[in-house]
N, C-alpha and C positions, 0 to 999 in steps of 0.2 A: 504494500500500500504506500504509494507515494508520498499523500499529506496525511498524515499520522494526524494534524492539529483536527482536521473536521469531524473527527472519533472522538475529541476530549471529553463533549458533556456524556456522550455514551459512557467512555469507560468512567467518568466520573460519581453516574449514576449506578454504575457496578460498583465503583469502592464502598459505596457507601448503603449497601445493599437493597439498593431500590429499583433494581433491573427487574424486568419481565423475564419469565420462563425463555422466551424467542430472542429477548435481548441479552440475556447470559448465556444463551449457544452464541450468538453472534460473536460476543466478544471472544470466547474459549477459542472458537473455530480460527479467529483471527488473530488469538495469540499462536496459535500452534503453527501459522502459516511461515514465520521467518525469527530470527533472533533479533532484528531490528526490531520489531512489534515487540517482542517481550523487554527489549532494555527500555523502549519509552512508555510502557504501563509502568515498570520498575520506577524509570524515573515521577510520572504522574502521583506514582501512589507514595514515593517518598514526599512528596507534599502534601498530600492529602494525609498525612501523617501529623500535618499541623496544626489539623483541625481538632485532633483528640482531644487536646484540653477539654476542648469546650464541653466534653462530657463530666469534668471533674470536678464542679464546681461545690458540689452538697459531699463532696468526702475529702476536699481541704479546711480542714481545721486547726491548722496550726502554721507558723511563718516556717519552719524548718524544709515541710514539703512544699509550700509554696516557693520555697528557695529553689528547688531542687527542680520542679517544674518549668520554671522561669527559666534557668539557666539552662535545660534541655531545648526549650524552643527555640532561643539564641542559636545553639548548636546546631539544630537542624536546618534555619534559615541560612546559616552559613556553608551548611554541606549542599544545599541545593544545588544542581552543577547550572552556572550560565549560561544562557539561553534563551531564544527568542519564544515567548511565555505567551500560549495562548488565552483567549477569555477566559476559560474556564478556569484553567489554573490560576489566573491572576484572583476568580474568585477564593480558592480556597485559601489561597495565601491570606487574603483580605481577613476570610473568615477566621482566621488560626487567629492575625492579629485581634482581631473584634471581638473572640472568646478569650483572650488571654487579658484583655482591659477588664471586661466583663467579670472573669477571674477574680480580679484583684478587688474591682467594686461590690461583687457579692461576700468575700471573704471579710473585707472591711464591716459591714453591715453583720457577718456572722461574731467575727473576734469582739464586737464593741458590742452585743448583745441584744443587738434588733431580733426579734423574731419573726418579722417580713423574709418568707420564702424571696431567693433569688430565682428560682428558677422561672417565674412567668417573664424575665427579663431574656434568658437564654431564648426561652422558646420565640420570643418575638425576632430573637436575631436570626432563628434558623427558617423561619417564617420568609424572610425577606433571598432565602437560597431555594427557595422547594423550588422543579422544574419539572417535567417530565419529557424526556427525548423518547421520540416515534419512529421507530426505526422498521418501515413496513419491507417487507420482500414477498414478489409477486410470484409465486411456483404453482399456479393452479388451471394454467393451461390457458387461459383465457382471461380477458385484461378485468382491472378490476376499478372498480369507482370507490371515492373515498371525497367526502365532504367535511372540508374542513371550518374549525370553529368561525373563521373570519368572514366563511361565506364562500371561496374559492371552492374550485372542484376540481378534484385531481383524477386522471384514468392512468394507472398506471399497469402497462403492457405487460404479456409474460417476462419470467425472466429479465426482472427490474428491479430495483431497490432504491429506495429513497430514506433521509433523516429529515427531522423537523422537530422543533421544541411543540409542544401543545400544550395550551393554549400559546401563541406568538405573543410577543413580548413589544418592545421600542421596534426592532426588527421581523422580517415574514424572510427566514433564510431557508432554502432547501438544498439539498444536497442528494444529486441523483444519479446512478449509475444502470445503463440501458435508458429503455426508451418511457414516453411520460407526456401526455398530454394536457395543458393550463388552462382554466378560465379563470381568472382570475380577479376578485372581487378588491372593488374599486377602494382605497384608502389614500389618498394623498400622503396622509403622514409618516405614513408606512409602506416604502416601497417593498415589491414581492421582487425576488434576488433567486435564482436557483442555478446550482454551481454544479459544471459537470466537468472533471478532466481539467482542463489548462486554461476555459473561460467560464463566465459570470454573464446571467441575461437578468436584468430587470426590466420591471413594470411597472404601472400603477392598477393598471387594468386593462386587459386585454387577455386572448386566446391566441395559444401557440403551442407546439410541438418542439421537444428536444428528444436528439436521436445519441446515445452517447454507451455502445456496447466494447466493455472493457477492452477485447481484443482488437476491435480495428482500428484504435487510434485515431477515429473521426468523430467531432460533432457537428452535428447537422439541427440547426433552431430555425423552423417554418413560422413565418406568421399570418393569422389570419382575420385577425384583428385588433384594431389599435395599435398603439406604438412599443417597441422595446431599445433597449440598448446592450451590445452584447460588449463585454469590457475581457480583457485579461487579467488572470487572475494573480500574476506574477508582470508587475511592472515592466517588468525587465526583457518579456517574451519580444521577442526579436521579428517574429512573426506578426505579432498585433501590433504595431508602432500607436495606432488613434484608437479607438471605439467607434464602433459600427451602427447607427439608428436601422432597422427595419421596419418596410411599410408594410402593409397587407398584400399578401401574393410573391413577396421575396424572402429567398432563405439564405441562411448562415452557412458556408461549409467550413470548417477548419478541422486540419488533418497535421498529426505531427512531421508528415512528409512534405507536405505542402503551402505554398503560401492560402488563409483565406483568401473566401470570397464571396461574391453575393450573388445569386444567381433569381429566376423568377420562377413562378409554380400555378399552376391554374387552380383557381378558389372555388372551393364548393362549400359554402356557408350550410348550404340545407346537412350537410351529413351529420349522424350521430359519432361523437367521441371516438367510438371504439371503429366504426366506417372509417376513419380519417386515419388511426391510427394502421388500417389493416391496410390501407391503400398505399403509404408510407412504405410499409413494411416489404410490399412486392415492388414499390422503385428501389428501395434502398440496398442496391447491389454493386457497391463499388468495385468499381475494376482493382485486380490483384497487382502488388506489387510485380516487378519484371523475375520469374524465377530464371537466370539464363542456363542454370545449371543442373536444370531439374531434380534438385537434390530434396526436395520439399513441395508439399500441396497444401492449400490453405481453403479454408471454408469461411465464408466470409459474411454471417448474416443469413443462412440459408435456409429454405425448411429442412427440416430433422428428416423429412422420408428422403429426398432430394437426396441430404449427406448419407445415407443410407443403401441409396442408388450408387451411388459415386463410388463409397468405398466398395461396393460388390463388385463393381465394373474394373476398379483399382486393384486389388485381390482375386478377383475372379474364384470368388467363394457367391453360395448363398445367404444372403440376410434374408428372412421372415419378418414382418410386423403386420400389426395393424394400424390402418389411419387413424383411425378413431386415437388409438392407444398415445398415437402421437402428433395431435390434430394442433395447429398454431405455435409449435416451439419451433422455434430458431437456435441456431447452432451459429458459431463462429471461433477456431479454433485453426493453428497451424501446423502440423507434423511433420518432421523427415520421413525421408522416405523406409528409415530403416527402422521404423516405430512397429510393433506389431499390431496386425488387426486386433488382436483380442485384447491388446493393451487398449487401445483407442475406445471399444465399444465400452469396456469397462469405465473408463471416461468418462463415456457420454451417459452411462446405466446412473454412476455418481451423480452425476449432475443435475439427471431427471425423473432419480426415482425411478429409472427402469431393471427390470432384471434381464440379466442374457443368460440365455440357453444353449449348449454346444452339442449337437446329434451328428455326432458322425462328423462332415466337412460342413454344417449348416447352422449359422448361428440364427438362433430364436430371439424376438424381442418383444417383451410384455413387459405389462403391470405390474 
């Protein structure tokens, strides 16, 4: 995972055990995927280490342990290693300080003999941190709709994934990987922002389309109405020098190969969400990079029976399935050529919840 930072309020909502069943697989599956992922939770959650105190305020009664507390937190803000410190962490930092003040002023109130409970003071600071990050992923064969609290409407395609705070905050940010269709309800004060890959599309209100599946290194943002602006999301991108405004009927393509650009698309206002998003889906066949060495085949956005076809024809084995079994998933994946089939289908079995079957020279594909 490239930006670790757009994971933070996720895993920060795991430190602190308020993850969902679906959101503590996520994060497990995503620590397990590289050593880079587990040193930046490591590093996360040594901060998140700073917020303990704030649980200790009703069992220091005495300055000895308050001594001993005090000079631990020092310690640890000082082991923090430097670094470019996203929101979320900047919160807990905040928080660690704000329970250690906290700390000091309920302790004082306990040592000089008030017997005013501190802790309705805690709870209102932990008050001002509750969040809930929405971390939906679409595996159900068929695109899904999802109405969001500000009024917006999201359809998000197979084999998609999106994050979002719920209820939105000062900010409406989304963070999407694959494909995702917007309406988006109208707030001036609060721009809608959704980040996919290397760029940023805002809004205020309008409908559009982002097309952004991990493997092919393209995003593709249609509009078909209202206005957006599509920004880079690293200053520095060499490829996006300005920001792009789109009108209705022109789309975004930026590819890590290529320079953007803008191109035009014929509008059909009447269609439903999910119509727009399937018509998308059969142009969306980018040409393959040049293989001059034929040492590799790539699938690129394809239907699953299509890659199924291909590799029988490649192998010159039978694959079985049913349509049904594998009705609307797309596939996009690259192999050498010296990959074995059985390796590959197992891949694609992982991926989609399929099981394979091997009779003799003929592999089987089901549910």
């Amino acid at each position: 995972m490239e930006d670790n930072n757009q994971y933070d309020e996720l895993l920060v909502r795991y430190l602190f055990n308020e993850a969902t069943a679906e959101e503590q697989a996520f994060v497990e599956n995503w620590l397990n995927t590289s050593e880079e992922n587990q040193r930046y939770f490591n590093h996360l959650k040594k901060v998140s280490q700073l917020t303990e105190i704030k649980h200790d305020l009703l069992h220091l009664t005495d300055e000895v342990k308050l001594e001993e507390k005090w000079n631990r937190l020092e310690q640890n803000i000082q082991d923090v290693e430097p670094r470019k410190i996203s929101r979320p962490v900047r919160m807990l930092i905040a928080i660690a300080v704000a329970a250690s003040v906290l700390l000091v002023i309920g302790l004082g109130w306990l040592l000089s003999g008030n017997n005013k409970p501190a802790t309705p003071v805690v709870q209102n600071a932990q008050k001002k941190v509750e969040f809930v990050v929405r971390h939906e992923i679409n595996k159900t064969g068929k695109e899904k709709r999802m109405q969001l609290a500000d009024g917006s409407l999201i359809v998000l395609a197979n084999n998609s994934e999106l994050t979002y705070h719920d209820p939105f905050a000062d900010k409406r940010d989304i963070t999407l990987a694959g494909k995702a269709y917007f309406k988006v309800a109208q707030d001036k004060a609060r721009p809608f922002t959704v980040t996919s890959g290397d760029i940023s599309i805002t809004a205020l209100g309008t409908e559009f389309t982002v097309t952004s599946f991990g493997n092919s290194n393209r995003v593709i943002v249609r509009l078909y109405k209202g206005k957006v602006v599509v920004k880079a999301v690293d200053k520095s991108n060499r490829k996006m020098d300005e920001d792009v405004y789109l009108l209705p009927g022109q789309s975004f393509v930026y590819g890590s190969q290529n320079p953007a650009n803008v191109k035009s698309f014929k509008l059909n206002n009447n269609a439903a969400p999910e119509q727009i998003i399937n018509d998308e889906l059969s142009e969306d066949k980018p040409s393959l990079p040049e293989n001059t060495d034929g040492s590799w085949y790539q699938f690129n956005n394809q239907l699953l029976a299509d890659v199924f076809d291909q590799l029988s024809q490649i192998f010159n084995v039978q694959i079985v399935y049913k349509k049904k079994d594998i009705q609307n998933i797309y596939f996009t994946a690259k192999y050498n050529r010296t990959d074995s089939l059985e390796n590959i289908l197992k891949e694609i079995a992982i991926l989609h919840n399929l099981t394979i079957t091997k009779r003799d020279s003929v592999f089987i594909i089901s549910k």
